[in-house]
N, C-alpha and C positions, 0 to 999 in steps of 0.2 A: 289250094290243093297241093301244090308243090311244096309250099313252107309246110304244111303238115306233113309230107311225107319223110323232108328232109329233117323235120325235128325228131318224127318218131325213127328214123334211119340212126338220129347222133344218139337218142335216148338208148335204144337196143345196142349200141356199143360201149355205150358208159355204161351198161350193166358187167361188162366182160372183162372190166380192169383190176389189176389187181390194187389190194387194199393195200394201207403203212404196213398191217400187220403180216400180210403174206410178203412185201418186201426183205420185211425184217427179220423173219423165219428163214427167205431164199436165203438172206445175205450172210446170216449164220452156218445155215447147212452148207455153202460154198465155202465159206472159211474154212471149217473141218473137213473138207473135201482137200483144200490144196495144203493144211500143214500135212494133212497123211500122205499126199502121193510127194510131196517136197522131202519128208521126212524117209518114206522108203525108196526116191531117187537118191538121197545125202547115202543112204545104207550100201546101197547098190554100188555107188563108185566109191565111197571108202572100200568094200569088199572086195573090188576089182583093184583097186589101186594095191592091197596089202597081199592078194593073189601071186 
């Protein structure tokens, strides 16, 4: 009774992982998240700097 509860407990969690391919989607949309905010912090203090 118990080992079956504890397997369908770990089964019901191995459903909610994510896949290679939603890694691999996060890991791209993070990249293009930090050149854009990297690129308009570089802007920000070149601007302040020539101010």
């Amino acid at each position: 009774m118990l080992v079956d509860k504890i397997e369908n407990s770990v089964a019901d969690k191995a459903l909610h992982l994510a896949s290679k391919a939603d890694l691999a989607n996060t890991k791209t949309d993070m990249i293009k998240w930090f050149v854009g905010l990297f690129m308009t912090l570089a802007l920000m203090i070149i601007g302040l700097y020539f101010k």
